[in-house]
C-alpha positions in Angstrom: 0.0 0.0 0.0 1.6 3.7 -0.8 1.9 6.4 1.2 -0.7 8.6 0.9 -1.1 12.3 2.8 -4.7 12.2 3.7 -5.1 15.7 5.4 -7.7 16.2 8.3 -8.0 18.5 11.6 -10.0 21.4 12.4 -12.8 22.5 9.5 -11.3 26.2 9.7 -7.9 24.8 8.6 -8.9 22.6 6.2 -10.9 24.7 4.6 -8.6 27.6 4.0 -6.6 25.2 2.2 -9.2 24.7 -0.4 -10.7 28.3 -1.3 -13.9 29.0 -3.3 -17.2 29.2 -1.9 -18.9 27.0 -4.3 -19.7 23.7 -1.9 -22.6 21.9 -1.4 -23.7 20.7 2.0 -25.6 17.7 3.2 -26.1 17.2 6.7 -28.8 17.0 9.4 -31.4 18.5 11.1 -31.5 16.5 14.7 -31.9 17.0 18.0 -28.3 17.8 19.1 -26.8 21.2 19.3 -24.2 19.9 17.1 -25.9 19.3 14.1 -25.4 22.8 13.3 -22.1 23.8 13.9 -20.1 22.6 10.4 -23.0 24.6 8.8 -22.6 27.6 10.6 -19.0 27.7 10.2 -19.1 27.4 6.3 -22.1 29.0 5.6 -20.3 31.6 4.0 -18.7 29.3 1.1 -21.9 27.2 0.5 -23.9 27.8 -2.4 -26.8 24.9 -1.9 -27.5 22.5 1.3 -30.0 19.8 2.0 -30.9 19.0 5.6 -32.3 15.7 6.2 -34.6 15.5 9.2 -34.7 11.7 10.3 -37.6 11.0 12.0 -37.9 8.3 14.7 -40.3 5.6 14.4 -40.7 5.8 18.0 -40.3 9.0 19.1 -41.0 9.4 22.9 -41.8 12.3 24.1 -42.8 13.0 20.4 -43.9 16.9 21.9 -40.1 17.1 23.4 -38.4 16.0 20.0 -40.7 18.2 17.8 -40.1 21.3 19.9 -36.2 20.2 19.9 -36.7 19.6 16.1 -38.4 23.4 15.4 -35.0 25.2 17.9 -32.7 23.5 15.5 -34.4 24.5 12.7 -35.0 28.1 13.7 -31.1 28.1 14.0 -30.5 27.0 10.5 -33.0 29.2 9.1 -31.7 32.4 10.3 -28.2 31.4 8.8 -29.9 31.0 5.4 -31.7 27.8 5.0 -35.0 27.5 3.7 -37.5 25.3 3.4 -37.2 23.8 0.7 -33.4 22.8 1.7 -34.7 20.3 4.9 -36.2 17.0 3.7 -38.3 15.2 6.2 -37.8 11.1 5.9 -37.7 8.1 8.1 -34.8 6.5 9.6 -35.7 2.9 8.7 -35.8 4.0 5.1 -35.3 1.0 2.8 -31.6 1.9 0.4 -33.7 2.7 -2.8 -35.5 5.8 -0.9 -31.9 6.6 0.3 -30.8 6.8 -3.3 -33.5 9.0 -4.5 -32.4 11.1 -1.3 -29.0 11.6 -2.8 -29.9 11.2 -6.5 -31.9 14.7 -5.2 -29.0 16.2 -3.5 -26.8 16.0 -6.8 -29.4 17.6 -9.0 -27.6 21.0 -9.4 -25.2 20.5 -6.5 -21.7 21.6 -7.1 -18.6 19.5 -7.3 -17.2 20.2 -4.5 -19.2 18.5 -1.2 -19.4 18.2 2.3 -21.2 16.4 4.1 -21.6 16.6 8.3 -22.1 13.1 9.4 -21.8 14.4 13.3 -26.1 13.4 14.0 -26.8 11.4 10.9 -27.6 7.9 12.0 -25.0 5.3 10.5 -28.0 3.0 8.5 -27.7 6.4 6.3 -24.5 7.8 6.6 -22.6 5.0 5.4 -24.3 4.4 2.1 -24.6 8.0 1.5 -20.5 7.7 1.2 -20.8 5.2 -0.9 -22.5 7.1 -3.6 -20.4 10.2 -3.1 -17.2 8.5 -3.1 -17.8 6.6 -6.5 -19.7 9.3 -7.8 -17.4 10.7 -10.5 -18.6 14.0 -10.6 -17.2 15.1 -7.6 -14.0 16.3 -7.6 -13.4 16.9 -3.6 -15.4 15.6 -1.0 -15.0 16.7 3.0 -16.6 14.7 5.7 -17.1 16.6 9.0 -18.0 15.8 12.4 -18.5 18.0 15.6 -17.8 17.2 18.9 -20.3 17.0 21.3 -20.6 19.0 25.1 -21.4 15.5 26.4 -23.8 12.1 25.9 -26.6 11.1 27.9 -26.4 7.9 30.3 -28.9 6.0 27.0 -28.0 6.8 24.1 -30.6 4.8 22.3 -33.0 1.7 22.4 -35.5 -0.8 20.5 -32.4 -1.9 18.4 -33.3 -4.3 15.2 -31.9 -7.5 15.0 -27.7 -7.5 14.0 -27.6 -7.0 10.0 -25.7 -5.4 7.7 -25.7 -1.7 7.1 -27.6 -1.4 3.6 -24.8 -2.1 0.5 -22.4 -3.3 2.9 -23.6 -7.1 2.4 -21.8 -7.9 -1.0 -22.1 -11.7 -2.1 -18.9 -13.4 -0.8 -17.0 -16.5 -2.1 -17.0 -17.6 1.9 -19.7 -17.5 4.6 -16.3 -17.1 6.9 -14.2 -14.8 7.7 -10.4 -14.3 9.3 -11.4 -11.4 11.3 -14.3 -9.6 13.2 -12.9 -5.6 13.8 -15.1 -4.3 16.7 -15.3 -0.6 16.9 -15.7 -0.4 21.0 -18.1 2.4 21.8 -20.8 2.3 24.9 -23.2 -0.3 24.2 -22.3 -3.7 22.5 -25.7 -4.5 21.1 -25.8 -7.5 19.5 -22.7 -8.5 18.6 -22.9 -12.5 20.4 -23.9 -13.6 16.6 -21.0 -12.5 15.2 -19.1 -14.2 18.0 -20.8 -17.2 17.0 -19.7 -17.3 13.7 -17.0 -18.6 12.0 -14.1 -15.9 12.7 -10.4 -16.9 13.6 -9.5 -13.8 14.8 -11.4 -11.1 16.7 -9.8 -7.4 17.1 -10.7 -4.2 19.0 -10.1 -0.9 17.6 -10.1 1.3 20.7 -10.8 4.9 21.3 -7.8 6.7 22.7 -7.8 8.5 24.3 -11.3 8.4 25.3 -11.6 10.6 28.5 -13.8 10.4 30.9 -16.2 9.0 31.8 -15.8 7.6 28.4 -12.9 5.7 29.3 -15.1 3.9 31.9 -17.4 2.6 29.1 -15.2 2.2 26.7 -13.5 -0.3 29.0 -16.4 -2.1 30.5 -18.0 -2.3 26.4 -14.7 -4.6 25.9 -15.4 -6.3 29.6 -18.7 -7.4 28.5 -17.7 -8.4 25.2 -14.6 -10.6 26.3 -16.7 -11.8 29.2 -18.7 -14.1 25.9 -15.7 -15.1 23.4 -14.1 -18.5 23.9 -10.9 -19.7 22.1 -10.5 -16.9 20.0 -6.7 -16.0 20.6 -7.4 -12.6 22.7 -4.2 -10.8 23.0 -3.2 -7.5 24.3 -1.8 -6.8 20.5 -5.6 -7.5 19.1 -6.3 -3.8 20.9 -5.7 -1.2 18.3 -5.6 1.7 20.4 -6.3 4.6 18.0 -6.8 8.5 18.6 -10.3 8.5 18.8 -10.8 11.7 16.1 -7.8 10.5 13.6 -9.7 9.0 11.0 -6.1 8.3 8.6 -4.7 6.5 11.6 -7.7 4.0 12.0 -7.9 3.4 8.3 -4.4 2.6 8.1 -4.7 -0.2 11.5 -7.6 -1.4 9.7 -5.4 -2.3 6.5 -2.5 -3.6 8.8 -5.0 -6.1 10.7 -6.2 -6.8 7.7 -3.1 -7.1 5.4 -4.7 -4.7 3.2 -7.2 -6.8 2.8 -5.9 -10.1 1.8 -7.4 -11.2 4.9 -11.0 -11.2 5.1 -13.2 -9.1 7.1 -16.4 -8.6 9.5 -17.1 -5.2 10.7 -18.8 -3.8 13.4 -19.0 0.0 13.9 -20.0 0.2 17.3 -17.3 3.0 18.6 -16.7 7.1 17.9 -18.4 7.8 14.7 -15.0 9.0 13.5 -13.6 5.3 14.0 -16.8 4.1 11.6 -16.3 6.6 9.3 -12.5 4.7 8.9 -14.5 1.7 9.0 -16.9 2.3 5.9 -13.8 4.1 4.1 -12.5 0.6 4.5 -14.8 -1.3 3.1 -15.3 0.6 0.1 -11.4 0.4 -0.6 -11.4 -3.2 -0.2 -13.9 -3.5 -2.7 -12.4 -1.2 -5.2 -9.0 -3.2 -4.6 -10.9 -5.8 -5.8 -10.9 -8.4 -3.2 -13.5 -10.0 -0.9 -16.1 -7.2 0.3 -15.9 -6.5 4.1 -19.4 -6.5 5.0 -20.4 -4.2 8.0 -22.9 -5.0 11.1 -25.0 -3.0 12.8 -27.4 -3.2 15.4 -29.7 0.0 14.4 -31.5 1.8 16.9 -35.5 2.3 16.0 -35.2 4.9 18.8 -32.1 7.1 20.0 -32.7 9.3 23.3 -33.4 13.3 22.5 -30.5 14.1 24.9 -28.1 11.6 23.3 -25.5 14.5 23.4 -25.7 17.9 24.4 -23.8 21.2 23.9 -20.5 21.7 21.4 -17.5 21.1 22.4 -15.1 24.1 22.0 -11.5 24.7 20.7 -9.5 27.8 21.0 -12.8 29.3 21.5 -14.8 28.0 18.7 -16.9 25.1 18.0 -15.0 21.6 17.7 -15.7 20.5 14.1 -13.1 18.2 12.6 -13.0 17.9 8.9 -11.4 14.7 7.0 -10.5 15.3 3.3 -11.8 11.8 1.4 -11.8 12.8 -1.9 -9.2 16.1 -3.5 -9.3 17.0 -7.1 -11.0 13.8 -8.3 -8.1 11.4 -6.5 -10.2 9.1 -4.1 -7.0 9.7 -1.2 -8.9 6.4 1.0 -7.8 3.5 -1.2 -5.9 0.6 -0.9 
């Protein structure tokens, strides 16, 4: 695998380095604070944005998530958006209505993107990569993500059944694979299946540092998960401690574990959204490398708690928004 710069840190930074004010923006209209900060930073070198507003199917207190809803949109609309940018859909949207979400979003959008992934759940986010990243009419592409105040105690419930994020479940020579690559978050939902499969090697990339009290749940997430796994080899060295905003860095252990994917791969994006976004950047290499697809599993929320996280987090005074270059004049910089 070459050497490749792949530049990320804070959205003012990166930004300056590529001038113009002719991006287009996709992101979210939640219930966190955060949704709004990547907007409100760049609103000045955006010339279209869509907002999509994911809707619960079980939203409870439905009157508390509404009136949460209309303060984030009342922020967006007095730094320019209208109505006609926020599109209102469902989070269990089947990957056809996802398409036409997109397929919308490219209609007289520039060539030059961004999109905030930092509230949008991951059954959409990591599809909506997909079809920017092999889109070939845009030339640069910018993922950001802002960092919350703080999370709630729950951060979600009602989860479906453990499945594959949609077009992350590629037909595969092998029902087996070498490894499972855990992404070690809060809550590991699900994941005894996959133990139960037929994996030779099971991996951890963990969040580091984490802080706390994330540090505590971090730690007791990989408690709970070792506490089920038999005979799988654990070592110390299977613990791919990763900064938990360097996207690059994960990408890169994930090709190491993985011998650039020679070896074959189950993934489970369960930690920072950061570390999934290295995780679905992943995938999508391996498959343009041509080898057997990593498919990704997911335990998807049908509910996620209104105070999942609250407040910004700051740096040097302004709102902590990290910005990850994936594509930069037309070179896809995330490939094997």
């Amino acid at each position: 695998m070459a050497d490749i710069f792949r530049p990320w840190g804070q959205l003012d930074w990166v930004i300056e380095k590529l001038p113009g004010d002719d991006w287009s923006f996709l992101g979210t209209l939640g219930t966190e604070d955060r949704c709004t900060a990547a907007y409100l930073a760049l609103s000045p070198h955006i010339q279209d944005q869509c907002f999509l507003k994911i809707l619960d199917p079980h939203m409870t207190p439905e009157a508390l998530f509404l009136a949460k809803f209309q303060e984030i949109e009342q922020i967006l609309i007095g730094a320019g958006v209208e109505n006609q940018d926020i599109l209102e859909t469902n989070l269990l949207q089947d990957i056809d209505s996802i398409a036409e979400v997109i397929d919308g979003f490219r209609d007289g959008s520039s060539n030059r993107v961004v999109l905030d992934i930092s509230s949008m759940p991951k059954r959409w986010f990591f599809p909506i990569l997909r079809f920017l990243v092999h889109d070939p009419t845009i030339e640069t592409l910018i993922v950001c993500y802002s960092v919350a105040g703080a999370y709630g105690d729950q951060l979600s419930s009602d989860p479906l059944p453990l499945g594959p994020l949609p077009t992350f479940d590629q037909p595969r020579a092998s029902k087996e694979y070498d490894d499972l690559i855990v992404g070690v978050g809060f809550a590991p939902l699900g994941l005894k299946d996959l133990f139960e499969a037929e994996i030779e090697k099971i991996r951890y990339l963990f969040p580091f540092p984490p802080g706390p009290p994330n540090y505590f749940r971090n730690w007791d997430f990989l408690r709970k998960l070792e506490s089920e796994v038999e005979n799988r080899n654990l070592r110390v060295e299977d613990r791919w401690q990763v900064h938990t905003y360097d996207v690059p860095d994960a990408f890169e252990a994930l090709c190491r574990a993985t011998n650039s994917g020679h070896r074959t791969s189950a993934l489970a994006p369960l930690g920072p959204k950061t570390h999934s976004l290295a995780m679905c950047l992943f995938a999508l290499a391996v498959e343009q490398a041509g080898k057997e697809p990593s498919h990704i599993y997911y335990t998807q929320p049908r509910r996620y708690a209104i105070d999942y996280s609250t407040g910004i987090a700051s740096h040097n005074g302004d709102p902590d928004t990290k910005a990850y270059c994936i594509k930069v004049n037309g070179r896809n910089l995330y490939e094997l």
